[in-house]
C-alpha positions, 0 to 999 in steps of 0.5 A: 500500500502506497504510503503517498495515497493514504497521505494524500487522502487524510484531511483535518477537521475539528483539529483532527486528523481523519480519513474519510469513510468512503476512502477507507471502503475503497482501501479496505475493499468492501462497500462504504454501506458495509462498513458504515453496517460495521461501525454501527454494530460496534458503535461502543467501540467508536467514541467521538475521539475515534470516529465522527460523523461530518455535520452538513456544513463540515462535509460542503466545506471539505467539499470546497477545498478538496477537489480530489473527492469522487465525484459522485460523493460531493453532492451526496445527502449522506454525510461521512463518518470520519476516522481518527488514527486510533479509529483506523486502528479500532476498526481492524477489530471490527473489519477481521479480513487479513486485507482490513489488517495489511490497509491498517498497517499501511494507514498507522504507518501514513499516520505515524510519519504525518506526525513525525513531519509535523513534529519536525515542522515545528522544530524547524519553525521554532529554529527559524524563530530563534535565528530571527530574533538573534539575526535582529539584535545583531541588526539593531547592533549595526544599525546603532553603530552606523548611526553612531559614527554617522552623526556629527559631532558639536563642534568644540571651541578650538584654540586659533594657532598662529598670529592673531589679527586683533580686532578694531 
């Protein structure tokens, strides 16, 4: 299973990390309606944190900004139920195929490194801010120093050299 596929297919909602119902069907092999059939058996085994279904204004939205999903599914009545990674994960003792097992594997493991490139993000992100904080100080340093040597001194009273004219 192509890591890249499944990557590519996940998409946040309610600060969550989710796969869509219809596309774990297709990965999985069996109907969306099956799978729904499924989870609602074993609807204990799902809480809100594992898996939820898309309100009408959530799944438009989804709709609106992801152009990969099937056609046919944008105009549905039906809202998808959505799979947390630990959803994905309960399912695999809902869905016992050993193909529901090997897409599980693949899915925890496009999971797992999103997660990673995440932490790694932040960690990046938090360097950049460091450098640009350090990369300012050392500016406001020159700036204040070219100013410095710009700016012209008072004049201070000298004392004439040589023979004095006097005055009249």
């Amino acid at each position: 299973m192509e890591l890249q596929l499944i990557q590519s297919r996940i998409v946040e909602v309610r600060g969550y990390r989710v796969l869509p119902d219809f596309y774990l069907a297709e990965l999985y092999g069996v109907k969306t309606k099956a799978l729904k059939q499924a989870v609602k058996r074993n609807l204990q085994r799902f809480p809100p944190d594992f898996m939820f279904e898309l309100s009408e204004e959530e799944w438009k939205e989804l709709v609106t900004i992801c152009d990969q999903f099937p056609s046919n599914l944008k105009h549905s009545y039906i809202n998808p139920m959505v799979f947390t990674e630990q959803g994905v994960a309960m399912l695999s003792s809902v869905l016992k195929s050993q193909t529901a097992i090997d897409v599980n594997i693949s899915i925890m493991r496009a999971f797992v490194l999103i997660r990673q490139m995440a932490v790694g993000y932040d960690e990046l992100l938090k360097r950049m801010e460091e450098l640009e904080e350090n990369t300012d100080a050392q500016f406001n340093e020159i700036y204040q120093a070219l100013t410095q040597l710009l700016s012209k001194p008072d004049p201070k009273p000298r004392k004439p050299i040589g023979y004095r004219v006097p005055d009249n």
